[in-house]
N, C-alpha and C positions, 0 to 999 in steps of 0.2 A: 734721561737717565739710562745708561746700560743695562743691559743685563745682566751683569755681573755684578755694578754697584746694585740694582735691586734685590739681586740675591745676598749679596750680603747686610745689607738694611735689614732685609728679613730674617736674616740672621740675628740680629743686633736684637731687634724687636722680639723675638722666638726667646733670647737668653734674658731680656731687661723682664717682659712675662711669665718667666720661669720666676726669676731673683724676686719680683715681688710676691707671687705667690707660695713661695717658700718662706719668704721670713713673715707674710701673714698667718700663714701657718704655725710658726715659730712662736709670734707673739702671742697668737689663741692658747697653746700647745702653755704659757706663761701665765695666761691669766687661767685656765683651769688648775695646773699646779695652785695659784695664789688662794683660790676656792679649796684646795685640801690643807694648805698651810692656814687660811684664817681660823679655818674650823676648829683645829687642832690646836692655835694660838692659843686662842678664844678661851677654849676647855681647858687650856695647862693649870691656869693659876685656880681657876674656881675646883680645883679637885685634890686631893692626894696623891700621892705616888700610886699607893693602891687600887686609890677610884678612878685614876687616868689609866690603869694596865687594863680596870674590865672595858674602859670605854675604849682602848685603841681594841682588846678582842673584838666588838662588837663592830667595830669604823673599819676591819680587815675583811668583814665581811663585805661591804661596799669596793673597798679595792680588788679583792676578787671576783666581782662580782663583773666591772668592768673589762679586767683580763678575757675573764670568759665570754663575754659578752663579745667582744673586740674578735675574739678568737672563733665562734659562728658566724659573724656577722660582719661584719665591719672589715676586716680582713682579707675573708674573701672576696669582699666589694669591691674594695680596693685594686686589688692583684686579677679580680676577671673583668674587670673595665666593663662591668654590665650596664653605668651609667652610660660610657658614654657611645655606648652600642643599643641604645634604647631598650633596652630590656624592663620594661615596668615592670613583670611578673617578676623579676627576678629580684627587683629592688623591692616591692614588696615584701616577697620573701624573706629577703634580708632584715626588715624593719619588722615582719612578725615575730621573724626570728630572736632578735632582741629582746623583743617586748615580753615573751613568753616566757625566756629564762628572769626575767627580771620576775616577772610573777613566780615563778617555782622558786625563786630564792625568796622573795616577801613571802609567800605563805610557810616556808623553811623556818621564815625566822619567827613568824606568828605561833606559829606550834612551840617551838624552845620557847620564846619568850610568853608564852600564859603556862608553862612550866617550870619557869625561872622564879623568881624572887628580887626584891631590890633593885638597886641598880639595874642590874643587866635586864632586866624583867621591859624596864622603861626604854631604856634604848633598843633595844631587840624591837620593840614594836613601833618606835617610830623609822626603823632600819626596815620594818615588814613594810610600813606604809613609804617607803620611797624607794625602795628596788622597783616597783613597774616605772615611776617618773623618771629616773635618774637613767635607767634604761634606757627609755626612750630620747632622753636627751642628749645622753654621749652618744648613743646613734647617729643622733640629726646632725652632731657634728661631722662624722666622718662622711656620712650623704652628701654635704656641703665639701667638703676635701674634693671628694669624686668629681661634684659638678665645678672642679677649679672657681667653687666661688668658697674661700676661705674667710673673707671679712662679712661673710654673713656667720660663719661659724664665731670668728669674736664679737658679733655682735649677742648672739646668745651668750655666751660664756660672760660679758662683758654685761649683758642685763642681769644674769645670775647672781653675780659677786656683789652690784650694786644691790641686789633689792636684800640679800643675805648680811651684809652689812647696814643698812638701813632698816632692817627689822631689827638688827643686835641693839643700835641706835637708840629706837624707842624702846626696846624691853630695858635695855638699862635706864632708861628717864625714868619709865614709868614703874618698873619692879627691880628685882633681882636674877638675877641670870643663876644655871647652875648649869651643869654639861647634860642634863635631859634636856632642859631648854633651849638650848644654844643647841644642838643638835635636829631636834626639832623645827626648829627656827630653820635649818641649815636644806630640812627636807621640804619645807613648807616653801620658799622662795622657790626651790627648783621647777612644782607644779607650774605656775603660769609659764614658764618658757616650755617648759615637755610637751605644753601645749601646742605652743608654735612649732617646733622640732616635729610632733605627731603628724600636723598638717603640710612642713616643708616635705616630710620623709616621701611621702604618696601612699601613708595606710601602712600601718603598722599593726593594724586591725582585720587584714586580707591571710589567716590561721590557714588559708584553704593555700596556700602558697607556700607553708613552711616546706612541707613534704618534697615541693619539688627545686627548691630551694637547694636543702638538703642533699636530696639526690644528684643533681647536676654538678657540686661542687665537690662532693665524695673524694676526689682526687686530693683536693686541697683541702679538707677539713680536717683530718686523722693527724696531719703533722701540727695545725697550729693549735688544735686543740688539746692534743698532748702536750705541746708548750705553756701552753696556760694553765692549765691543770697542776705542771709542773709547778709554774711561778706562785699559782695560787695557794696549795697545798705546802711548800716549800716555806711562803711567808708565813700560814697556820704553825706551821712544824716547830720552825724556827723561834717561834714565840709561844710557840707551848711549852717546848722544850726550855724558853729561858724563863716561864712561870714557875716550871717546877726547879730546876737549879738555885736561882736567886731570888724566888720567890714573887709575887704580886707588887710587893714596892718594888723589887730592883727590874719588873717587867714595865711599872710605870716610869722608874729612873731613866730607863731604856729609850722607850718613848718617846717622853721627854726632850731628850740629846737626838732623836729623829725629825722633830718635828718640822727644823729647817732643811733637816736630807732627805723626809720624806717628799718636799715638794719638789724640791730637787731631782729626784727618781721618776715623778709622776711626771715631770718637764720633759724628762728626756725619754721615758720611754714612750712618751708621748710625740715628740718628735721621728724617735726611731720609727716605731708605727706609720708615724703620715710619709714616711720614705716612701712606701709600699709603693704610693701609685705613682712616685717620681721614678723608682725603678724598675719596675715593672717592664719586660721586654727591653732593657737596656742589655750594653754588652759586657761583658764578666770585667772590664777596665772601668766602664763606672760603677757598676753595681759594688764595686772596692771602693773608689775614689769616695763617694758619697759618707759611708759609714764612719770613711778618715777624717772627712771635713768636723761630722757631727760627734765622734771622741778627739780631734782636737779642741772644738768649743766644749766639750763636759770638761775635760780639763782644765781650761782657762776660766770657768764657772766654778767649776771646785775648790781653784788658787786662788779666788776672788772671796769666797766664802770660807775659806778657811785664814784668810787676813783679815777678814771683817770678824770671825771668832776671837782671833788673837789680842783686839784693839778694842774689842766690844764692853761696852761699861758693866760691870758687873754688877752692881746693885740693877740697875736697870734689867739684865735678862732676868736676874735673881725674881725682879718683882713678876717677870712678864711670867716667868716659867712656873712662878712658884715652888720652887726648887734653888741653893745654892750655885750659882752660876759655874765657881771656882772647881768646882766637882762635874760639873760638866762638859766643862770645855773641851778635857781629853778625849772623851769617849767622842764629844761631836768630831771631833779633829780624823778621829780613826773612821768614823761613820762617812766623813766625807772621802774620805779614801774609801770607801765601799759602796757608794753612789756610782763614784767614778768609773768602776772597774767594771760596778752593776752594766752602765749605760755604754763603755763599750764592747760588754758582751754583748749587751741585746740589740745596738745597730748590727753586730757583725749580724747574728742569730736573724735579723729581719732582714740584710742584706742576702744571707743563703736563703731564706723564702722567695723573697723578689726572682732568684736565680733559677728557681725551681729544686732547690735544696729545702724542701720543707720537715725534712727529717733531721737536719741539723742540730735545730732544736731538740728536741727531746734526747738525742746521743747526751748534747752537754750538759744539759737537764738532772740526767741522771746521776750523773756524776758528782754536779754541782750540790743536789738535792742530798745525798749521799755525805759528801766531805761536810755540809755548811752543818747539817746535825751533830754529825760526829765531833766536829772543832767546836759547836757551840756548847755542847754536851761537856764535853773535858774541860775547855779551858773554863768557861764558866765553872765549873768546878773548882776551878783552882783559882782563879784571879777574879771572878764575880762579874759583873756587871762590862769591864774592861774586858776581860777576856771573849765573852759570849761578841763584844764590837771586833775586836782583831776575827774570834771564829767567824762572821759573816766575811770581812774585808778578803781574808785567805780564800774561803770559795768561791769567791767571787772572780779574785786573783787566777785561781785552778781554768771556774768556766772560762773568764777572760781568751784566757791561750789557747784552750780547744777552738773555743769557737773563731777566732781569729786564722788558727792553723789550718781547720775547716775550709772556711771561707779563703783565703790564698791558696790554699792547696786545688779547688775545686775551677779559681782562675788559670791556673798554670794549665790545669788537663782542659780548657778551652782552649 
């Protein structure tokens, strides 16, 4: 064989290794979305409109909790190649680093919830008891990203979902389910894998490593974690804001009509995310190309999901949701237009970090954070429940184009 046909064999073999460790990626990045869509399933019909809005308050706390997690930790991981530069202390670092916000937000929620009440009282403290687990488990996934072994991260994710649904299994055999239980249930499966994630990560328990952690990535921490902060406070806002307008049912109503676009969102920015360390040191032609790929598939995912809305038996969601389907469909239809728009601001938004634009983010951020209040504020005012879905879908529309105009604009001055 030549040298030339060698070099390009290894060429051939460089890109079929790339392809499969992307769409391993892809399908994990599926089955943890499927873990926040069961959950959320699960909960629609055993609750009200009004006892589904305190449980998604309380289930925001978990999606935030990831953001930020991702946004110390994981993040950085990713974009400084400290795996595959040996760096144990630094990987360390990274997995204290997780772990520790997972505890500051579990004892967050222990304190509100033994001064809560009801409902929220009971899920607040089963949400205290699996912020350190859950931590540490979406950690071990991205750990597994870095060491390009991705089909060990579905295999966590993938024993998750199984033993989460096979505890729902027996609790409905043998009792009754309510959304404390089912939630419960949801944090209780995740310990034994946190487990193995604790052990794959190399110490997550090395505290003596955050500090320098911390300090080494200084450069890169202020911009992702102003991004998250954003996304995080943003979704608080956004549904506080449509608590008080349309009230507690129409914040459950809400919901509701999310539940298929919330996995949907968690899909792709969960994808966006594992770009990081595909792009990472790439040149300002892929660092574009990539984000194109991954908002033409949200699109084709979104047009695929909103024909299965249009077709979908309505007695049947009616039963799943607990809720009249006929009344939902519109709002999901709009909501899915605001996944979409969601997912491709945030590849562009992770594509300007990859580039060394980590300030990106937070520009569009604020803006975004800004218009989505104000549109959810008014039009929920005036149109209810539909309006507060068009006000997300518009700021989303707004971030859309900065961040895109951003990120091409930042190609051209390369």
């Amino acid at each position: 064989m030549t040298a030339a046909n060698r070099s390009r064999l290894d060429g051939l073999r460089a890109v079929a290794g790339t392809a499969v460790r992307q769409s391993a990626v892809t399908l994990d990045q599926l089955v943890f979305s499927a873990i926040t869509f069961a959950v959320q399933l699960i909960a629609a019909p055993l609750s009200t409109d009004a006892e589904y809005g305190v449980f998604s308050l309380v289930a925001i706390v978990q999606i935030g909790q990831w953001y930020l997690g991702r946004a110390v930790a994981a993040e950085p991981l990713l974009v400084s190649k400290v795996v595959a530069a040996g760096d144990a202390r630094g990987v360390r670092g990274a997995a204290a680093t997780s772990l520790l916000l997972g505890l500051a937000i579990g004892l967050g929620c222990l304190v509100v919830g033994l001064l809560s009440d009801g409902p929220a009282r009971t899920l607040l403290l089963v949400q205290a008891l699996a912020s350190p687990f859950t931590a540490v488990l979406d950690h071990g996934r991205y750990v597994s990203y870095a060491r390009q072994r991705p089909l060990r991260a579905l295999a966590l994710d993938g024993s998750w979902l199984v033993l989460f649904l096979g505890a729902i299994g027996v609790a409905m055999f043998v009792g009754e389910l309510d959304t404390s239980s089912t939630y419960l249930l949801w944090a209780l499966s995740a310990v034994p894998v946190a487990a193995v994630c604790a052990w794959l990560t190399g110490g997550p328990f090395a505290v003596g490593a955050v500090r320098g952690w911390l300090r080494d990535r200084r450069s890169l921490l202020p911009g992702f974690l102003i991004d998250a902060v954003y996304l995080t406070a943003g979704t608080w806002a956004t549904f506080g804001v449509t608590a008080w307008v349309v009230g507690l049912d129409g914040l459950g109503l809400l919901r509701k009509a999310l539940v298929p676009v919330t996995a949907l969102t968690v899909l792709f920015i969960g994808i966006s995310n594992a770009l990081l360390a595909h792009l990472a040191g790439r040149s300002a032609r892929e660092v574009v190309r990539a984000p194109m790929l991954v908002s033409g598939l949200a699109a084709v995912v979104s047009l695929v999901f909103a024909g299965l809305a249009l077709v979908a038996p309505a007695d049947l969601l009616t039963a799943a949701l607990g809720t009249p389907w006929e009344g939902l469909r519109p709002v999901v239809l709009v909501l899915l237009a605001y996944a979409f728009l969601l997912a491709t601001a945030q590849t562009a938004l992770v594509a300007g970090k990859a580039s060394g634009r980590a300030w990106l983010g937070p520009r569009v951020r604020t803006v975004q954070f800004v218009t989505e209040i104000a549109l959810v504020a008014g039009l929920g005012l005036l149109f209810g429940v539909m309006g507060v879905a068009f006000g997300m879908a518009l700021a989303w529309l707004t971030a859309a184009a900065l961040a895109w105009a951003g990120l091409l604009g930042h190609r051209e001055r390369a």
